[in-house]
CHARMM-style PDB file with segment names, atoms N, HN, CA, C and O in Angstrom:
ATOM      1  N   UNK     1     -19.608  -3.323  18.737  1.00  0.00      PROA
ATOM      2  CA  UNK     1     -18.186  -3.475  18.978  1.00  0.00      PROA
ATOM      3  C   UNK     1     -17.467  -2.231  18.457  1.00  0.00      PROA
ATOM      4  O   UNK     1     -17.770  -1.636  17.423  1.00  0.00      PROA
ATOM      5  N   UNK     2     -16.492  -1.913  19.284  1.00  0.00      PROA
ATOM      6  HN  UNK     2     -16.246  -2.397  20.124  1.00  0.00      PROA
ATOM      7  CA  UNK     2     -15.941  -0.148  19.083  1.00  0.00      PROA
ATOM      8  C   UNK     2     -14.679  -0.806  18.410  1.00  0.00      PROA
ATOM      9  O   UNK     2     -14.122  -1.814  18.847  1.00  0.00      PROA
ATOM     10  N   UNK     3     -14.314  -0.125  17.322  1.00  0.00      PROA
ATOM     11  HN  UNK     3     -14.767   0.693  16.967  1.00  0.00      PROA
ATOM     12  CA  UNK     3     -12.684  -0.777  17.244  1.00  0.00      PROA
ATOM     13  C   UNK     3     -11.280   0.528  17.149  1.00  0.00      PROA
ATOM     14  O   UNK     3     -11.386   1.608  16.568  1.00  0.00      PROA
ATOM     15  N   UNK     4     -10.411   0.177  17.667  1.00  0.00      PROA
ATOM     16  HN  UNK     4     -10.324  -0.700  18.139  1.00  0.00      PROA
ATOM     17  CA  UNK     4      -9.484   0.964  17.720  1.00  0.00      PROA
ATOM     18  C   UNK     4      -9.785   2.411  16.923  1.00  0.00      PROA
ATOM     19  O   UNK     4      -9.929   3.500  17.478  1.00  0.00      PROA
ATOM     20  N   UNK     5      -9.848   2.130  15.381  1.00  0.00      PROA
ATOM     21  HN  UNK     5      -9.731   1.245  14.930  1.00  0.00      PROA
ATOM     22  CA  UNK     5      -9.879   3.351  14.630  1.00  0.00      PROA
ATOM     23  C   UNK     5     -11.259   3.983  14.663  1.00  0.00      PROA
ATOM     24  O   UNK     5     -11.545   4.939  13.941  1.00  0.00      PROA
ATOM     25  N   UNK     6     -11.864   3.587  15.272  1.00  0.00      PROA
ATOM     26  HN  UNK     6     -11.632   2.811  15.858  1.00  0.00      PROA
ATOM     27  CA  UNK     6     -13.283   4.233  15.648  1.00  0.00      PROA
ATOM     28  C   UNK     6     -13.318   4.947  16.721  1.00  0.00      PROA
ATOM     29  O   UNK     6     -14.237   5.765  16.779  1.00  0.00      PROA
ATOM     30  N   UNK     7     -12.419   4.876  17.807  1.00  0.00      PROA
ATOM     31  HN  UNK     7     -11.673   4.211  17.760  1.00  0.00      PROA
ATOM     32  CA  UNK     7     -12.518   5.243  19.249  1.00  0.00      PROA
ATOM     33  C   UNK     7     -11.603   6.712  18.728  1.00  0.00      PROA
ATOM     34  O   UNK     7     -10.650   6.401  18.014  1.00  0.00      PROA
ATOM     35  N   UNK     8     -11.720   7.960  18.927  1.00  0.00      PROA
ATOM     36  HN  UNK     8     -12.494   8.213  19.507  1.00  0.00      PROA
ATOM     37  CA  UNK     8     -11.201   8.977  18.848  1.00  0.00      PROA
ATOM     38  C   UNK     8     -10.462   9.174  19.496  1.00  0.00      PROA
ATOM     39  O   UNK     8      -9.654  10.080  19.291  1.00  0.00      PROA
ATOM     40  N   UNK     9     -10.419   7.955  21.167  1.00  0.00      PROA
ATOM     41  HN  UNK     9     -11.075   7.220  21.333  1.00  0.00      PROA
ATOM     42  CA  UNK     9      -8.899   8.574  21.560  1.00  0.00      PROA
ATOM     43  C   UNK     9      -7.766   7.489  21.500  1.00  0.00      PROA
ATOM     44  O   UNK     9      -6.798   7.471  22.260  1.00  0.00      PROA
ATOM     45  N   UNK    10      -7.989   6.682  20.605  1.00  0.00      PROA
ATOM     46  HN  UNK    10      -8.776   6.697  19.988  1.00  0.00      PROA
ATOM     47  CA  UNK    10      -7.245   5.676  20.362  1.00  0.00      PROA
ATOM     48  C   UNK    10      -6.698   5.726  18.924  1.00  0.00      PROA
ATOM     49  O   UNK    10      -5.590   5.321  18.572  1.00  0.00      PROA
ATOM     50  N   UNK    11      -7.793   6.372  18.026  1.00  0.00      PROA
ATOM     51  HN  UNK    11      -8.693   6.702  18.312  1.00  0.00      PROA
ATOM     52  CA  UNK    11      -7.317   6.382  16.298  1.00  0.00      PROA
ATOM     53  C   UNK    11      -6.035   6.716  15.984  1.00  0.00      PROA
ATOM     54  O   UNK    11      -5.756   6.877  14.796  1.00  0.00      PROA
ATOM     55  N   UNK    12      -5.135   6.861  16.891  1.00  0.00      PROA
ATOM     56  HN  UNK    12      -5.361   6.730  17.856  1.00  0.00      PROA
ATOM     57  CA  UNK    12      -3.928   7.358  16.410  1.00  0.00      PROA
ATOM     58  C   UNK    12      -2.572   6.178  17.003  1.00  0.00      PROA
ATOM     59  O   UNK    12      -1.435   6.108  16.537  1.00  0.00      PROA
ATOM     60  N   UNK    13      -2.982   5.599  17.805  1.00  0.00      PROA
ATOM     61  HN  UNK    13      -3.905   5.656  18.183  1.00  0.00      PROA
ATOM     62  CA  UNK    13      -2.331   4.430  18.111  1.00  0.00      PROA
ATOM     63  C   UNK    13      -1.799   3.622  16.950  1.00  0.00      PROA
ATOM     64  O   UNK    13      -2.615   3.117  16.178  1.00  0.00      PROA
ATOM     65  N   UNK    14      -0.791   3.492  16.800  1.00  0.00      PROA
ATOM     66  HN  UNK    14      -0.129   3.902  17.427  1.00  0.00      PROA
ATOM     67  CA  UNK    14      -0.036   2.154  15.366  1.00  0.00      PROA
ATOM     68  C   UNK    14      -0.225   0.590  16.173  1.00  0.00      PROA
ATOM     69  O   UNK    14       0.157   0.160  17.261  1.00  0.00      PROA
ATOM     70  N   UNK    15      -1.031  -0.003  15.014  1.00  0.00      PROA
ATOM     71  HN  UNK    15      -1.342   0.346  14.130  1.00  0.00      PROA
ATOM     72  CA  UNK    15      -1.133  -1.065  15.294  1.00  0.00      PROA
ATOM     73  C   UNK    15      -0.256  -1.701  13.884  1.00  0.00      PROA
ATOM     74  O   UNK    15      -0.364  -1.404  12.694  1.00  0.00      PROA
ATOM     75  N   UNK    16       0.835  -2.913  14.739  1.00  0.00      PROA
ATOM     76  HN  UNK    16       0.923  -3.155  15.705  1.00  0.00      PROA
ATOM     77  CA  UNK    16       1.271  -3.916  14.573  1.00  0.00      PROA
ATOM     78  C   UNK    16       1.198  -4.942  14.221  1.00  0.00      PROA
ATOM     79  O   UNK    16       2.004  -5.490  14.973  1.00  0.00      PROA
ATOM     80  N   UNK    17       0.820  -5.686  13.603  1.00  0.00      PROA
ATOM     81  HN  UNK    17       0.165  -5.241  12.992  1.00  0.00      PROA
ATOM     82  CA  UNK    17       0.416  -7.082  14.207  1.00  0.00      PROA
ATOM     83  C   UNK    17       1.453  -8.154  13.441  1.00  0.00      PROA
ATOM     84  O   UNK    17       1.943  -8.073  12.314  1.00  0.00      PROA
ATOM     85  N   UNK    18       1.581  -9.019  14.299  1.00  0.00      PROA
ATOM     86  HN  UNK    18       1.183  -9.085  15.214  1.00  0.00      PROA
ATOM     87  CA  UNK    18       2.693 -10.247  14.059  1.00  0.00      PROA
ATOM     88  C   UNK    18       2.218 -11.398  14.055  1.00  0.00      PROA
ATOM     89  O   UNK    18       1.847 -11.714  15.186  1.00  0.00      PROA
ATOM     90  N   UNK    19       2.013 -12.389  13.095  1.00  0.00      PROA
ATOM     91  HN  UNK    19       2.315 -12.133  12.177  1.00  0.00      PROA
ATOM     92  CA  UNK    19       1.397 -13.362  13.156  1.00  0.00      PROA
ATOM     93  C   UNK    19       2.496 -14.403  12.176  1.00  0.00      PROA
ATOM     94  O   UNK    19       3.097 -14.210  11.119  1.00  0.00      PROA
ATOM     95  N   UNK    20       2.396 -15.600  13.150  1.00  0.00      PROA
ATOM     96  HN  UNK    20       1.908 -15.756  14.008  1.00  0.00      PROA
ATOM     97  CA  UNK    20       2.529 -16.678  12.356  1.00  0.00      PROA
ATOM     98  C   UNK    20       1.926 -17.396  10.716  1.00  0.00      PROA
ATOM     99  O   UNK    20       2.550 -18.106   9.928  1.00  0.00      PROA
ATOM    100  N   UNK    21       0.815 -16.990  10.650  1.00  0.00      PROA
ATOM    101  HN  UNK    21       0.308 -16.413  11.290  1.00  0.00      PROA
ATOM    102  CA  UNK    21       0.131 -17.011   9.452  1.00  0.00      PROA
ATOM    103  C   UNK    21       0.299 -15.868   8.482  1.00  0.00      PROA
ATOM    104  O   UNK    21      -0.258 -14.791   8.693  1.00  0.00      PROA
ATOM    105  N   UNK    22       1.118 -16.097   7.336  1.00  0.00      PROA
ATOM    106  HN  UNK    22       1.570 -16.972   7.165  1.00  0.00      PROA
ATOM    107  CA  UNK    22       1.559 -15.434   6.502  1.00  0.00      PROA
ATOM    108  C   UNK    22       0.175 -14.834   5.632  1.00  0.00      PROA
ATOM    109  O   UNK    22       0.216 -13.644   5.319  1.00  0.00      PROA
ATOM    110  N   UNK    23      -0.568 -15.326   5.394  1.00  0.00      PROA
ATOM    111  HN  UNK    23      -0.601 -16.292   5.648  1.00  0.00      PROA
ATOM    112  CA  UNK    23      -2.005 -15.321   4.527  1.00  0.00      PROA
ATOM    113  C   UNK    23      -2.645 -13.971   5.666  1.00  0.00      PROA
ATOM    114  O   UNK    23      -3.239 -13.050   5.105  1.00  0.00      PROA
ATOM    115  N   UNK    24      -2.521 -13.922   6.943  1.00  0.00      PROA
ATOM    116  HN  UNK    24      -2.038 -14.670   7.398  1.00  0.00      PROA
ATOM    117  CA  UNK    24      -3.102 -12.885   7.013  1.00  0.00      PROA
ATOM    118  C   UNK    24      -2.527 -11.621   7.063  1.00  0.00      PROA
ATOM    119  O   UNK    24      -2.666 -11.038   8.138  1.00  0.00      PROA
ATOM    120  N   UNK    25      -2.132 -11.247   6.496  1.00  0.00      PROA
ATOM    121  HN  UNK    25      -2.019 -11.720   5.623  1.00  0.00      PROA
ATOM    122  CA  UNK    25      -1.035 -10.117   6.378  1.00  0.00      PROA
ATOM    123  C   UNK    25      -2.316  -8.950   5.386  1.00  0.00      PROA
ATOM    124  O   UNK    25      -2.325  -7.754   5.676  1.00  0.00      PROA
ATOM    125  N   UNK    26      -3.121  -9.399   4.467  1.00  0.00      PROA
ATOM    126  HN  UNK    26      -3.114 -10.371   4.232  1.00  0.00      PROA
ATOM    127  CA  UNK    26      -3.729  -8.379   3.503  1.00  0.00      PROA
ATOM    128  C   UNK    26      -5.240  -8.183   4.697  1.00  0.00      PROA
ATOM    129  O   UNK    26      -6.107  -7.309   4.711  1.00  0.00      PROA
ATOM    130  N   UNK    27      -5.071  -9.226   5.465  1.00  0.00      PROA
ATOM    131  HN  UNK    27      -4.366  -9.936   5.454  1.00  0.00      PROA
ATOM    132  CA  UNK    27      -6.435  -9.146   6.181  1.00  0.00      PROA
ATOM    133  C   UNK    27      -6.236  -7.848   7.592  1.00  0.00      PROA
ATOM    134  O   UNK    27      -6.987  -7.054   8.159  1.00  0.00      PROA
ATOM    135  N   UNK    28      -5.162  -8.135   7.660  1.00  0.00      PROA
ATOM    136  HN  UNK    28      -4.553  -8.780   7.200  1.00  0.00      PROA
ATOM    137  CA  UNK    28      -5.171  -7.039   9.056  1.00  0.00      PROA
ATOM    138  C   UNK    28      -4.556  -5.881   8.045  1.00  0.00      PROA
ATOM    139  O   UNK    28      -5.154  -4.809   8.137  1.00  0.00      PROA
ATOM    140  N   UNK    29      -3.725  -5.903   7.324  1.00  0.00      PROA
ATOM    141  HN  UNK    29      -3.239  -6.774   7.250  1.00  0.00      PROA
ATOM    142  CA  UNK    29      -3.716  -4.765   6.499  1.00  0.00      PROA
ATOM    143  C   UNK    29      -5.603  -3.880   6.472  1.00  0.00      PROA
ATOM    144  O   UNK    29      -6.005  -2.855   7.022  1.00  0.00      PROA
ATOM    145  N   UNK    30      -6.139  -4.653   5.782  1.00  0.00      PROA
ATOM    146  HN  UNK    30      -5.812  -5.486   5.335  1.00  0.00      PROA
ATOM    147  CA  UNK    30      -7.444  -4.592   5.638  1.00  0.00      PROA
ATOM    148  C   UNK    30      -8.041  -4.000   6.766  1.00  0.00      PROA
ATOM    149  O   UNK    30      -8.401  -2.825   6.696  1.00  0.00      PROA
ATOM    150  N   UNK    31      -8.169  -4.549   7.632  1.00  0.00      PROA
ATOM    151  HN  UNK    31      -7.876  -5.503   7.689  1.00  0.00      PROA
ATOM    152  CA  UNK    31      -8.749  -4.251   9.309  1.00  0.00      PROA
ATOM    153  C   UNK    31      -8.369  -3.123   9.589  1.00  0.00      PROA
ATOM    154  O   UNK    31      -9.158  -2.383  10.177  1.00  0.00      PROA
ATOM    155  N   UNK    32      -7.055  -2.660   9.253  1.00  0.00      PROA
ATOM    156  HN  UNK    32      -6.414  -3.261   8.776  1.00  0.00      PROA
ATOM    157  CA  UNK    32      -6.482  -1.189   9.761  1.00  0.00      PROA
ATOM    158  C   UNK    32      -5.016  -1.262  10.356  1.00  0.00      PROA
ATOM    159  O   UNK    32      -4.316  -0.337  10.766  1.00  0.00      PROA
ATOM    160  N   UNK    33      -4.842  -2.129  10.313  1.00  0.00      PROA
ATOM    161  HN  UNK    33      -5.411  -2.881   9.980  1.00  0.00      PROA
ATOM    162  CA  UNK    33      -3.230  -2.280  10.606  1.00  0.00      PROA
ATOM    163  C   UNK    33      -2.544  -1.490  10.204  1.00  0.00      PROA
ATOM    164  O   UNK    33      -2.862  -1.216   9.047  1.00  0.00      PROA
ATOM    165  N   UNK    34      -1.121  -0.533  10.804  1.00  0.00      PROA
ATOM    166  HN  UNK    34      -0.863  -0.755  11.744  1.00  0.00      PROA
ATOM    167  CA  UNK    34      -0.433  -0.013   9.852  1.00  0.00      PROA
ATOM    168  C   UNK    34       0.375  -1.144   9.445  1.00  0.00      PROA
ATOM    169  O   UNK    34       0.849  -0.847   8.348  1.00  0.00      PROA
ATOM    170  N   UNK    35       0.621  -1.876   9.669  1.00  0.00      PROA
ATOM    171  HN  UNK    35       0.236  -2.118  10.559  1.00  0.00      PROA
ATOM    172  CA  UNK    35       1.885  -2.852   9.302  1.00  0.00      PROA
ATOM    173  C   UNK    35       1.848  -4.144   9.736  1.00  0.00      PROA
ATOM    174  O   UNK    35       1.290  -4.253  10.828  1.00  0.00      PROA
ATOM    175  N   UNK    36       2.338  -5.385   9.153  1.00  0.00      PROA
ATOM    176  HN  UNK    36       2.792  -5.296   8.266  1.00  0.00      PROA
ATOM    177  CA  UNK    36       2.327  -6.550   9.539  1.00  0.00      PROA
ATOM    178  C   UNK    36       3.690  -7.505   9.576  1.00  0.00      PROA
ATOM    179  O   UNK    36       4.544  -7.374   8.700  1.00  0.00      PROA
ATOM    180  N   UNK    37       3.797  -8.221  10.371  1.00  0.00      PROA
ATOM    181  HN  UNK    37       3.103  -8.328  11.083  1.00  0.00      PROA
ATOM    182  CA  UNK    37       5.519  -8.750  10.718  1.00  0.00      PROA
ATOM    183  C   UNK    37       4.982 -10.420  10.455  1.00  0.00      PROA
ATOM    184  O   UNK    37       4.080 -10.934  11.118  1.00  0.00      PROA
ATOM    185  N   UNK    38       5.544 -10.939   9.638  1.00  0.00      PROA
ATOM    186  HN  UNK    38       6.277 -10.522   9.100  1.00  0.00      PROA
ATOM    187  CA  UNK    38       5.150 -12.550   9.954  1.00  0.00      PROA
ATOM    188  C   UNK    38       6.619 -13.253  10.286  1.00  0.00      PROA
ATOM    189  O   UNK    38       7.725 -13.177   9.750  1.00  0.00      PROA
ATOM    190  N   UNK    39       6.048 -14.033  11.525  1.00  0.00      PROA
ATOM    191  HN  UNK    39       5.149 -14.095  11.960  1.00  0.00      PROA
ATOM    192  CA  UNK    39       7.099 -14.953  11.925  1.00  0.00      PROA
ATOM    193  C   UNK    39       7.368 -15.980  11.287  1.00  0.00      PROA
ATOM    194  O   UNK    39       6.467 -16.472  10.608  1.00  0.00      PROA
ATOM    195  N   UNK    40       8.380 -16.466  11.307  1.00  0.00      PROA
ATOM    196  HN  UNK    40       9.113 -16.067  11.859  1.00  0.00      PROA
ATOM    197  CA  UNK    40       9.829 -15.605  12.297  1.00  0.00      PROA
ATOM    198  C   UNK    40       9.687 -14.624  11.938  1.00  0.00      PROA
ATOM    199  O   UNK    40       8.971 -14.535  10.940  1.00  0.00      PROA
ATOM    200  N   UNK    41      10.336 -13.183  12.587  1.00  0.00      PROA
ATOM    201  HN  UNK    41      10.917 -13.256  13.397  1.00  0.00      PROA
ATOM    202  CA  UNK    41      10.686 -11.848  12.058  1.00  0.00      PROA
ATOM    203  C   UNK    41      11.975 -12.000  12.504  1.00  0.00      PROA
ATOM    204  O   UNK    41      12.260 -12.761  13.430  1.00  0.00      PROA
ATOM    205  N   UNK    42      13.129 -11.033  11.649  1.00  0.00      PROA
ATOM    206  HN  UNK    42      12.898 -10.415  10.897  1.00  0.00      PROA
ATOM    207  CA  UNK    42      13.881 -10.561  12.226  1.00  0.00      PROA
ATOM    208  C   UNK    42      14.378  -9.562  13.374  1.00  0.00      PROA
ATOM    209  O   UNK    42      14.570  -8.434  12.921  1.00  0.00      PROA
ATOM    210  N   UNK    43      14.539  -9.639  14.231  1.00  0.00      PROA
ATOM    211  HN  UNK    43      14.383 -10.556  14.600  1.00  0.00      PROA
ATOM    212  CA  UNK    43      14.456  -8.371  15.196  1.00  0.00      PROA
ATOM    213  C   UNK    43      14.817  -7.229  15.246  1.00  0.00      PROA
ATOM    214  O   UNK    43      14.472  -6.376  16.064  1.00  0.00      PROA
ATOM    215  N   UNK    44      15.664  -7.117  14.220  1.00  0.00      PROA
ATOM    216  HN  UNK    44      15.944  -7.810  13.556  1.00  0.00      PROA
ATOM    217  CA  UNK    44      16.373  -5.447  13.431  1.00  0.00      PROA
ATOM    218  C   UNK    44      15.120  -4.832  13.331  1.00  0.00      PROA
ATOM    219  O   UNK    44      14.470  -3.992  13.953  1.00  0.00      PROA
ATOM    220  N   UNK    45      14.969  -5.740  12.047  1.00  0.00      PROA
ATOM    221  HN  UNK    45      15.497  -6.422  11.541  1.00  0.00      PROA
ATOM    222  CA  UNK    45      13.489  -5.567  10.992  1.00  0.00      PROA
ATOM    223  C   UNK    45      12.699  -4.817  12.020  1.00  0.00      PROA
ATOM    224  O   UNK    45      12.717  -3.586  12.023  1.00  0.00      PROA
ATOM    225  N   UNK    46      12.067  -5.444  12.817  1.00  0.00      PROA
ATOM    226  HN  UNK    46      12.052  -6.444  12.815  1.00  0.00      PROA
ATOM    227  CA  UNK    46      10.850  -5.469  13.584  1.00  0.00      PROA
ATOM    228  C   UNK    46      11.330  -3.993  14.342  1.00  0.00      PROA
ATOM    229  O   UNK    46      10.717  -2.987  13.987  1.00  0.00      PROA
ATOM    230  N   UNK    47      12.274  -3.866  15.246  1.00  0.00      PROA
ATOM    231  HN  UNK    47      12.772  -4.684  15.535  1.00  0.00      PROA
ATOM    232  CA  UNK    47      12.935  -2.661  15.817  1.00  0.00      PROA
ATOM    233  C   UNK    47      12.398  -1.661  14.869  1.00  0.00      PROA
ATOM    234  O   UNK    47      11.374  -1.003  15.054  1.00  0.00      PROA
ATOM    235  N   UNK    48      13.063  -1.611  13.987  1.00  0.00      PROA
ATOM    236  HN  UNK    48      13.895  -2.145  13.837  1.00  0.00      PROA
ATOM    237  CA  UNK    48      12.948  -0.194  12.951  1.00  0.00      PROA
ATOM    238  C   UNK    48      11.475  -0.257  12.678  1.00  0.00      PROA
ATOM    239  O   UNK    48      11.021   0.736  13.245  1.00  0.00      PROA
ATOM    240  N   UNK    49      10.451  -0.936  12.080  1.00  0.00      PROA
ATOM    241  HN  UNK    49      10.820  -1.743  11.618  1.00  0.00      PROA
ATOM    242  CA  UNK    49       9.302  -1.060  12.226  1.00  0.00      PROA
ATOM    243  C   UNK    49       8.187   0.267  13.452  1.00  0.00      PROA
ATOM    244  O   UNK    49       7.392   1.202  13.361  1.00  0.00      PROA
ATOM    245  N   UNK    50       8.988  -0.665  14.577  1.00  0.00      PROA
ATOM    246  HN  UNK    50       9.633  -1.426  14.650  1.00  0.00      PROA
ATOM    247  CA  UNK    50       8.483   0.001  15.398  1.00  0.00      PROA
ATOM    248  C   UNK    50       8.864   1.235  15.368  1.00  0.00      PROA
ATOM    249  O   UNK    50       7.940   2.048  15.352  1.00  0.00      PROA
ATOM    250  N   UNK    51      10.423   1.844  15.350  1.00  0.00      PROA
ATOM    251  HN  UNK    51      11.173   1.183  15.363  1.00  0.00      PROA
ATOM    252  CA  UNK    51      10.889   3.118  15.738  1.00  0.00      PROA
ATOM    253  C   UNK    51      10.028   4.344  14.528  1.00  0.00      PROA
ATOM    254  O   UNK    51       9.821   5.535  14.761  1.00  0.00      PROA
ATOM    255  N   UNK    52       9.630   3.518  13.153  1.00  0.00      PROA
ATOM    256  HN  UNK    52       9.799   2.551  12.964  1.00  0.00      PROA
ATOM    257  CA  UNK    52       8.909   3.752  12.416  1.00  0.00      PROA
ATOM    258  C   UNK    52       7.712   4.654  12.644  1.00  0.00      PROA
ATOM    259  O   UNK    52       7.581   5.833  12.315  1.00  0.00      PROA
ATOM    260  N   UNK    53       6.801   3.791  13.325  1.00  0.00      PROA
ATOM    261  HN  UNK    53       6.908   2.833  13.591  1.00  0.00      PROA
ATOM    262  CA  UNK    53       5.657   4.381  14.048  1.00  0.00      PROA
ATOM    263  C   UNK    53       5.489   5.275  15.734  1.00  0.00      PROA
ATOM    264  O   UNK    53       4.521   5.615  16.415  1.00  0.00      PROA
ATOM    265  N   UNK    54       6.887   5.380  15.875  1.00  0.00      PROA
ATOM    266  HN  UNK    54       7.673   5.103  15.323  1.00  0.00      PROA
ATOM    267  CA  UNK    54       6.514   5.596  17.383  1.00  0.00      PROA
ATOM    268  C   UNK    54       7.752   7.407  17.111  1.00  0.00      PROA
ATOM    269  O   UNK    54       8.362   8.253  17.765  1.00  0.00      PROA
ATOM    270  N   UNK    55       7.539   7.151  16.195  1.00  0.00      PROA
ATOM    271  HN  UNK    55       7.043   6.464  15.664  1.00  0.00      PROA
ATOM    272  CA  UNK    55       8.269   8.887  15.825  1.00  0.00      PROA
ATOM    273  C   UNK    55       7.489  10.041  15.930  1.00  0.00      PROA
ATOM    274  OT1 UNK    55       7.980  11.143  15.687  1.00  0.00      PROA
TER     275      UNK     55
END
Protein backbone atom coordinates (compact mmCIF):
# COMPACT_ATOMS: atom_id res chain seq x y z
CA UNK A 1 0.00 0.00 0.00
CA UNK A 2 1.59 3.45 -1.30
CA UNK A 3 0.47 6.28 0.96
CA UNK A 4 0.24 9.85 0.11
CA UNK A 5 3.63 10.87 1.79
CA UNK A 6 5.37 8.10 0.14
CA UNK A 7 4.27 8.84 -3.44
CA UNK A 8 6.81 11.69 -4.56
CA UNK A 9 4.31 13.28 -6.57
CA UNK A 10 1.82 13.62 -4.07
CA UNK A 11 4.18 14.30 -0.75
CA UNK A 12 3.42 17.74 -0.92
CA UNK A 13 -0.33 17.71 -1.00
CA UNK A 14 -1.93 19.06 2.69
CA UNK A 15 -3.95 16.68 4.04
CA UNK A 16 -6.94 17.66 6.18
CA UNK A 17 -8.90 15.55 7.79
CA UNK A 18 -12.32 16.22 9.54
CA UNK A 19 -13.82 13.80 11.57
CA UNK A 20 -16.57 13.45 13.84
CA UNK A 21 -14.53 11.48 16.33
CA UNK A 22 -12.63 13.76 18.43
CA UNK A 23 -10.12 10.83 19.78
CA UNK A 24 -8.81 10.65 16.38
CA UNK A 25 -7.25 13.77 15.96
CA UNK A 26 -3.46 12.43 17.49
CA UNK A 27 -4.04 9.39 15.15
CA UNK A 28 -4.18 11.13 11.79
CA UNK A 29 -1.92 13.70 13.24
CA UNK A 30 0.22 10.54 13.55
CA UNK A 31 -0.54 9.13 9.98
CA UNK A 32 0.69 12.44 8.48
CA UNK A 33 -1.96 14.78 8.54
CA UNK A 34 -1.07 18.35 8.52
CA UNK A 35 -4.08 19.24 10.49
CA UNK A 36 -7.29 17.99 11.94
CA UNK A 37 -10.93 19.76 12.17
CA UNK A 38 -13.43 17.85 14.47
CA UNK A 39 -17.03 18.33 13.96
CA UNK A 40 -18.89 20.45 14.20
CA UNK A 41 -16.21 22.88 12.87
CA UNK A 42 -16.66 26.28 12.49
CA UNK A 43 -16.48 27.43 8.94
CA UNK A 44 -14.25 30.61 9.45
CA UNK A 45 -12.02 28.24 11.38
CA UNK A 46 -11.92 25.65 8.74
CA UNK A 47 -11.59 28.49 5.75
CA UNK A 48 -8.40 29.89 7.24
CA UNK A 49 -7.18 26.33 7.88
CA UNK A 50 -7.36 25.72 4.49
CA UNK A 51 -6.11 29.20 3.09
CA UNK A 52 -3.30 28.06 5.57
CA UNK A 53 -2.09 25.26 3.50
CA UNK A 54 -2.96 26.19 0.08
CA UNK A 55 -0.46 29.37 0.22
Amino acid sequence: MTTIRADENLKDIPVLIMSASRGLEQSALDAGANDFIAKPFDMGDMISRVRTYIK
